[in-house]
Steps between C-alpha positions, in 0.01 A plus 500: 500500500519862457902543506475884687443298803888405478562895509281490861679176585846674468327843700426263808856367478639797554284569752573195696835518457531861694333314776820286621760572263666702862495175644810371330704857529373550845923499608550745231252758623573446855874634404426819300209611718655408805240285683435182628412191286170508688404811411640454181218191477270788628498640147303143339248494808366840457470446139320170510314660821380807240466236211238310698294810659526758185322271210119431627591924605590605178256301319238647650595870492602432131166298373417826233812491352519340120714191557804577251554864647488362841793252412673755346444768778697224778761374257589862468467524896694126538768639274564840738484254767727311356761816395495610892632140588807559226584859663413453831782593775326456832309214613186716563528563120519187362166349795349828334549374172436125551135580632460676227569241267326286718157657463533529165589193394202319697305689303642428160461098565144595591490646127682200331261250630224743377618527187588198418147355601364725265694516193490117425223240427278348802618177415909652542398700786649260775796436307570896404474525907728198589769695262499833692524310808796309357672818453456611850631168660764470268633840592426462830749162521710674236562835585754440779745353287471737206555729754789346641673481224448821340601641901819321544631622172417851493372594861150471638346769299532298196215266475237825559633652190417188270162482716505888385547381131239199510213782635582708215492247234186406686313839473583515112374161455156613744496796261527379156352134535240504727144622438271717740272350763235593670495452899252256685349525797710420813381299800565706811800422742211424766288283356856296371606449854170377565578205337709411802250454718508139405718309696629259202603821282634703805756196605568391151619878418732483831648170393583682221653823718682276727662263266637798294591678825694192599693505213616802466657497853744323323478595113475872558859489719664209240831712415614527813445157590666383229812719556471453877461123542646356151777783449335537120648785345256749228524267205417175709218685680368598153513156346318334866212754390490387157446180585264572731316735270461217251400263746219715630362565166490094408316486823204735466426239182560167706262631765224630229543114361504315893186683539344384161561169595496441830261770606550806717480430828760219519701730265527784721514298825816325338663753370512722842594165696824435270584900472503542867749153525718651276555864610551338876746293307697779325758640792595135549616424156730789464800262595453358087426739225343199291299397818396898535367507114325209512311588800516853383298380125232373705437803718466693163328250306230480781526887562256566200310176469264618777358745320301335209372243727396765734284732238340177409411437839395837564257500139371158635388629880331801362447503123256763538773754615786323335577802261579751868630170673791526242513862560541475901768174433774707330443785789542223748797333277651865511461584882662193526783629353500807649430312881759202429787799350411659837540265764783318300690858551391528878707114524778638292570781727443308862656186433647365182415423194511154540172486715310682217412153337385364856262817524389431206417157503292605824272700232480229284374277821255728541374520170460154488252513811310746294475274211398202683224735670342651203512174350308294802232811536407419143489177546248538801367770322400233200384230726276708698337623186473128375369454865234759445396374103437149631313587816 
């Protein structure tokens, strides 16, 4: 496989990794702005919120645009983004700044996908996908403690200056290693949302908005339950995310391999049943720190296994639209962020952060009644066409 497609791999990374690297500093900010920890948690809804809404935009008002100039053109913008975060003073500076990144960097995984379908082999081109992807959930599970870390040692501005550093080694490696290529055509936003006319698609993609919504209630608003409810100080907190991190990464592989084997359907249907269990179960085992990271492995494990099982699902229901059914999944994955990261800060501020995981789990409930409904309206769907072959 063609290895440039690591350089677009590491480009979505960074990407993801601005997304919800605020989640785990959210204390931090709140401080030295002077605000709220919900409004604080303000600053990853609106960028998730822009994330979602700006690609299928900015596709289509960039379609003439040469591929490698365009990437270069919103690195460059991603990186000024980026800079305003570092020096910003006020908290209308840094919301300025984090839509601006925002926008730009739902664009640029746009580009990486592109890119890497088109610089490898048809018989690589699934795989050259699956590693861009990779880099986006990795960062997206791994971002919050990188950014922990790097924040409790040397303040909250610190993690945006190595994101600063990763976009410029990025554009050098876009400049000097990548090749030109020419833009296709781009199916309008319209006839995309089309698509969703079909019942199966339209509640499979809310599954998908409610179960991320769900949780982050919780994940987006983790620091301060942590400090609040187990008294973990900045180094604990950092090492909880870790492990969570990890845990979420080994789980977007063990749900790709439950849905291999066991199929989709019971996959996802699974999967949603035992996350909701256990982030109902989470303010209860706070009494035992063991108890909380055992619990607390299986929330993350099953936080990412979803998603494999659901794009499967979602290629299987519609296979001729699976290519913009992929394309409307990670906008519905991301307005679940930015949905969940906003109600989870409307709990935060009314009542405690405690009940964020009981909100949540709500969602999850919710998405599982989705699931099951897309899921029996395909299978009447089927039997109803069987219905009509035999008659």
């Amino acid at each position: 496989m063609n290895k440039r497609v690591y350089l677009l791999t590491i480009v979505s990374f960074v990407v993801g990794m601005v997304e919800l690297i605020i989640g785990g500093i959210l204390d931090l900010i709140a401080d030295d702005l002077n605000v709220s920890l919900g409004k604080a948690g303000f600053l990853i809804t609106v960028f998730s919120l822009v994330f979602a809404i700006a690609a299928p935009i900015l596709l289509t008002m960039t379609a003439r645009i040469e591929r490698k100039r365009l990437t270069l053109i919103s690195l460059f913008v991603f990186l000024i983004g980026t800079a305003l975060v570092i020096i910003s003073t006020t908290y209308t500076m840094l919301l300025i700044a984090r839509i601006l990144s925002a926008a730009s960097g739902s664009l640029l995984v746009v580009l990486c996908v592109t890119i890497a379908s088109n610089i490898v082999d048809e018989k690589y081109r699934a795989r050259a996908i699956g590693v861009v992807f990779m880099g986006i959930s990795s960062s997206l599970v791994l971002g919050i403690p990188i950014g922990l870390m790097l924040g409790n040692a040397f303040g909250w501005r610190a993690p945006f200056i190595f994101i600063a550093a990763l976009t410029v080694l990025s554009i050098l490696g876009v400049y000097f290693f990548m090749e030109g290529l020419d833009p296709k055509p781009v199916i309008p936003i319209m006839q995309q949302l089309r698509t969703l006319k079909d019942r199966i698609v339209l509640f499979a993609q809310l599954t998908s908005f409610l179960f991320l919504a769900g949780h982050l209630t919780l994940y987006g608003y983790l620091t301060p339950f942590l400090k609040m409810t187990l008294g973990l100080n900045g180094t604990w907190v950092s090492i909880v995310y870790l492990i969570f991190g990890v845990a979420a990464v080994f789980g977007g592989g063990i749900g790709g391999s439950l849905a291999d084997r066991f199929g989709t359907k019971p996959t996802i249907i699974s999967v949603i049943i035992v996350f909701g269990i256990s982030i109902f179960m989470i303010p209860y085992t706070t009494f035992a720190f063991p108890l909380f990271l055992a619990v607390m492995i299986i929330w993350s494990m099953l936080s990412w296994a979803i998603t494999p099982a659901m794009q499967s699902y979602l290629i299987e229901s519609s296979p001729e639209t699976s290519d913009i059914q992929q394309s409307l999944n990670n906008s519905a994955l991301h307005f679940g962020i930015a949905f969940g990261s906003m109600i989870g800060g409307i709990v935060i501020e009314n009542a405690s952060v405690e009940m964020n995981a009981t909100v949540g789990g709500f969602l999850v409930i919710l998405a599982l009644g989705a699931a099951v409904f897309s899921m029996s309206k395909k299978e009447h769907s089927t039997s109803s066409t069987e219905a009509k072959t035999m008659a």
